[in-house]
N, C-alpha and C positions, 0 to 999 in steps of 0.2 A: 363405543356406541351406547345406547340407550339399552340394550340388556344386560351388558356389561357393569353399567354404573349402578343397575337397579339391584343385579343380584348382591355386587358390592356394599349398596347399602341390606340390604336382608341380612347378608354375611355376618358384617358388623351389630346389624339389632340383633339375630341370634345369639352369639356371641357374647353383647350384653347382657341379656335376657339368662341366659346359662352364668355368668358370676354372679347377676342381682339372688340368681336358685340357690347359688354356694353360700349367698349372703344373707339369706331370709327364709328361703325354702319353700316350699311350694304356693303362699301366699303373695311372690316375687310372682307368680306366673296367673294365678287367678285372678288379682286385680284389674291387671291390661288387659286378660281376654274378656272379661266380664262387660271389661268401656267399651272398647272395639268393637266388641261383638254384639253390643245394642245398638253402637254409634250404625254400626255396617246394615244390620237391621232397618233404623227407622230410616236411612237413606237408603235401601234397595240395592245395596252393595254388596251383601253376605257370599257373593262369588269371588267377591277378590280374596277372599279369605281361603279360598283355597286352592290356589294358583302355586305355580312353582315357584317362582319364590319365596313364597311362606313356606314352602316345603323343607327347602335350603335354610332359608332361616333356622327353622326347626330341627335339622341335622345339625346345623353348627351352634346351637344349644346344648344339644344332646352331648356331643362332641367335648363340651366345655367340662359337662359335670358327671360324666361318666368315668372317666380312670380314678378319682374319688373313689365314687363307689364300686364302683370293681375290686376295686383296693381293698376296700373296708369287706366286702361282702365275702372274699378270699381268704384274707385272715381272720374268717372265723367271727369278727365282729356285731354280727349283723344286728344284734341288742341296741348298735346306737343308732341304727336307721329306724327303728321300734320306738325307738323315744324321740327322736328330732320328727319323726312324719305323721306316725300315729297319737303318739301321746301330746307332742309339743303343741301338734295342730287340730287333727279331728277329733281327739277327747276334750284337749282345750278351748275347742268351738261351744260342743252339744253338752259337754259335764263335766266344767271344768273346777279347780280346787281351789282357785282365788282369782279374786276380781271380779266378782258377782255384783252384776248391777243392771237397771231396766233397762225397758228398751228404748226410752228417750234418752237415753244419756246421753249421747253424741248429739244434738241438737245443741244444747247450753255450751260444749267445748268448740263446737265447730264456731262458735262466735269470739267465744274466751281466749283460744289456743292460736288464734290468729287475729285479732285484735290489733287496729283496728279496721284492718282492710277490710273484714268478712262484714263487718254491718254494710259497708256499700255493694254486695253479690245481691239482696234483692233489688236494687235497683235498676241490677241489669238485667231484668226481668224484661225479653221482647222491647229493647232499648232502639229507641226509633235513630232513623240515619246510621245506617249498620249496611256494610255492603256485602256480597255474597258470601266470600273468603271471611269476613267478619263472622256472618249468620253460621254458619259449619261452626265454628270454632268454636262458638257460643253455645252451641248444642254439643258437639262433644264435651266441653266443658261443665254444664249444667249434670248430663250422663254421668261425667266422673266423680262429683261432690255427691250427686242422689246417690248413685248408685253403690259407692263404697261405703257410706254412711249406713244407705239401705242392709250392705251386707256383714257389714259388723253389728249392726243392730241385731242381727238375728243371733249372733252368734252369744252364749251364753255369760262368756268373761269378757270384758270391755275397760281399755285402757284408751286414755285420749290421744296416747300417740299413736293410736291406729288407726288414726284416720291422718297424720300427717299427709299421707301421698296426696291427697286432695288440695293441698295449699296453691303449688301452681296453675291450678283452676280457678281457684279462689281469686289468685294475684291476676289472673286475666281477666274475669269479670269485674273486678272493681276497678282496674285499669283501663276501663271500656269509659264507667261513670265518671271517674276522675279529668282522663283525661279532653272529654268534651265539659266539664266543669273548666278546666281551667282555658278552655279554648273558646266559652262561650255557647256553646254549642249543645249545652243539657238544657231537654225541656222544663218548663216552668216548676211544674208540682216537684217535680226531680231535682232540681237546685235548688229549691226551698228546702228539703227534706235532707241532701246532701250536705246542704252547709249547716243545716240544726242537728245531725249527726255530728260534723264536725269540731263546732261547737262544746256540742258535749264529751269530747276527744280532749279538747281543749281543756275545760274544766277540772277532767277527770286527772289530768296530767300535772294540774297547777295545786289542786288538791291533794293528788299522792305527793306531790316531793314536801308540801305541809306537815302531812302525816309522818313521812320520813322524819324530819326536823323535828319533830317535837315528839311523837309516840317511838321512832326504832333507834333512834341515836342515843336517848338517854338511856334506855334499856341495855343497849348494846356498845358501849363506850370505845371498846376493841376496835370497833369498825369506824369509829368519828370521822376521819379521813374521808372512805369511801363514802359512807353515808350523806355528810353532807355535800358533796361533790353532786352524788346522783341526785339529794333533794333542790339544788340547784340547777340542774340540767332540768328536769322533770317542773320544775316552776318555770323558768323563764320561756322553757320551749311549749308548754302549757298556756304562757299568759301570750306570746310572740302568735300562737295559734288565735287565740280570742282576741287580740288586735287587729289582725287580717281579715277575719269574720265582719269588723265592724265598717272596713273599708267601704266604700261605693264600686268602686271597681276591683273588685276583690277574686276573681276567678284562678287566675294564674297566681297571684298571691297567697292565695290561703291553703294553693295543694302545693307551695314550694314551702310554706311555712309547717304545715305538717308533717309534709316529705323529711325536711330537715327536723324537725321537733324527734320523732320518734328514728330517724336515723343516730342523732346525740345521744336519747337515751337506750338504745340498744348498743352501741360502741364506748357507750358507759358500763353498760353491763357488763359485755363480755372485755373490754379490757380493765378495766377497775375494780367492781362489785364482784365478779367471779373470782379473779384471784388470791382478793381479798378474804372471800369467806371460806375457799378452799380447804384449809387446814380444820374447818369446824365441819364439813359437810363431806366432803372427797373418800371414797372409801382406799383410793391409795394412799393419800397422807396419814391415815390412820393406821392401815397396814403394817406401811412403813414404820411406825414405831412399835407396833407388837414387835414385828418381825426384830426389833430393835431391843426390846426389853428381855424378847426371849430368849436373844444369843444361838438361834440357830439348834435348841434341842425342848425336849416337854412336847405336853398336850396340851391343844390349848379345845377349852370350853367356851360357850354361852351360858348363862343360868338364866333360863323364862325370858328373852333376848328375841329370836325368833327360829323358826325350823328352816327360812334357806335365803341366804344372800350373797347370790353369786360374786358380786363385786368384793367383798369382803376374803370368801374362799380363794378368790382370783390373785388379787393383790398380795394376800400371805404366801399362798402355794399352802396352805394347810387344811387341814381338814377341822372343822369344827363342828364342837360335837353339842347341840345345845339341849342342855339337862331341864326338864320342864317340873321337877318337884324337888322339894328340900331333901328326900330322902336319895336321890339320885347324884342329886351334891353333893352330900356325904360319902355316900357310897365312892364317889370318882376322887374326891380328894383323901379318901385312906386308903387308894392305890398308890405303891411305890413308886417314885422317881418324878420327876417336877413337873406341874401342870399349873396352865393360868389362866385366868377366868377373865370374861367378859362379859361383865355386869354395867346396866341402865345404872343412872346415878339413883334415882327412887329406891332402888335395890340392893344399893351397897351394903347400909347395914343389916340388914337381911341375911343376906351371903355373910358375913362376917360372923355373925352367932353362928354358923352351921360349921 
């Protein structure tokens, strides 16, 4: 029956809601109450929020991420729930140790970082021929991109992948404008605007794989292959966009020409371009050959390199210890028994005199 399916789905969101905790921690849980809880607000709903099924939800949350911590809290641990809750998140908010940056700064990535869907969200700004089921959605929607942008904004250290979760908002608002562009169906100023957006999509596209071609290929000869591959993809799906634009009947042509332009060059990316530069970027391929050079014994250092990069410690399984003055260099290398250093190229000869 219809109680049965409803607690079942609660079941299940809690449930969710308790690994995304295990997988991000208590930010997993602030964001959706934060949407919800405006969403429920300016629609005069804030009682459903507290009804038994959100209750249930909320038990089988709890449920998920509690023998964890029981566990940890039992054995004496409890320093690492001090650093994953206190330190990771609420010092990392109000006074944190890197990634210090204003408070506009998620405005320029929410555009960048989602490129180029996000330039069409203000156009679905109060987007006329919108039906009820549409208008809601639009409005939780819009709550979700404000209001997490809103909330990292305030927070002290700011990286652009914290505003990821907003992308499927993003993708539904410009899915709104597109897809009445290519149906005919966008008002005037708004298909003007929409296809000179586009437009400049186009250009930008035929002009990067240019750039590629002639400023990263020759610098970088290694990657010839990949390189000229994506500056071919990146021109033809660039120039195939600005052909489309020039059409007369051009709606449905110029968002399957886009659609596909920037589908090519993201399945370029990630199957060509990433593979390819992997061994120069990856901090596993890296890893893997210390772990390689060192044969399994030593200490291994940094010299003036950086104070903490998890991937790096991750990949080795070693602890690295990085010495910030020549005298500290010294000192560690006329310790007995073999140790190996990990020095920037700038710095070789450097390290070498000492």
């Amino acid at each position: 029956d219809v109680y049965k399916r409803q607690l079942k789905g609660w079941l299940l969101a809690g449930a969710a809601a308790g690994l995304g905790f295990m997988g991000k921690g208590p930010v997993s849980w602030v964001l959706p109450a934060l949407v919800f809880c405006t969403y429920a607000v300016f629609t005069g709903r804030i009682g459903l929020l507290l009804n038994r099924y959100v209750l249930a939800g909320a038990g089988a949350a709890l449920a998920v991420i509690a023998p964890w911590h029981l566990g940890i809290w039992l054995t004496g641990q409890s320093d690492i729930l001090v650093e994953m809750y206190y330190r990771q998140n609420f010092t990392r908010f109000h006074d944190p140790w890197d990634h210090q940056s204003p408070w506009h700064y998620f405005i320029p990535y929410f555009f960048l970082d989602m490129a180029p869907w996000a330039f069409f969200v203000p156009l679905a700004a109060r987007l006329p021929g919108r039906d009820d089921n549409e208008r809601r959605l639009d409005l939780l929607a819009w709550i979700y991109i404000i209001g997490i942008i809103l909330f990292f904004s305030l927070s002290q250290s700011k990286r652009s992948a914290y505003i990821m979760p907003v992308a499927p908002a993003a993708a539904w608002l410009a899915s709104g404008v597109l897809i009445r562009l290519r149906d005919g169906g966008l008002p005037k100023v708004r298909r003007i605007l929409a296809l000179s957006i586009i437009a400049v999509i186009g250009a930008v596209l035929a002009l990067a794989g240019l750039a590629v071609l002639v400023k990263v290929v020759p610098e970088h000869p290694e990657f010839a292959g990949a390189g000229n591959l994506l500056a071919a993809i990146l021109a033809l799906g660039g120039l195939g966009v600005l052909a489309a634009v020039r059409r007369k009947r051009r709606g449905r042509l110029v968002t399957w020409a886009l659609a596909a332009a920037c589908s090519a060059v993201f399945l370029t990316g990630v199957l060509v371009v990433g593979p390819a530069i992997d061994p120069q970027k990856s901090a596993r391929v890296f890893a893997g050959q210390v772990n390689e050079l060192m044969a399994g014994e030593g200490r291994l250092f940094s010299y003036r390199f950086w104070d903490w990069r998890s991937g790096y410690t991750f990949y080795t399984g070693r602890m690295i210890t990085n010495l910030k003055s020549a005298e500290a260099l010294e000192e560690a290398w006329l310790d007995p028994g073999p140790a190996f250093l990990i020095v920037e190229e700038k710095r070789v000869d450097e390290a070498r005199r000492i």
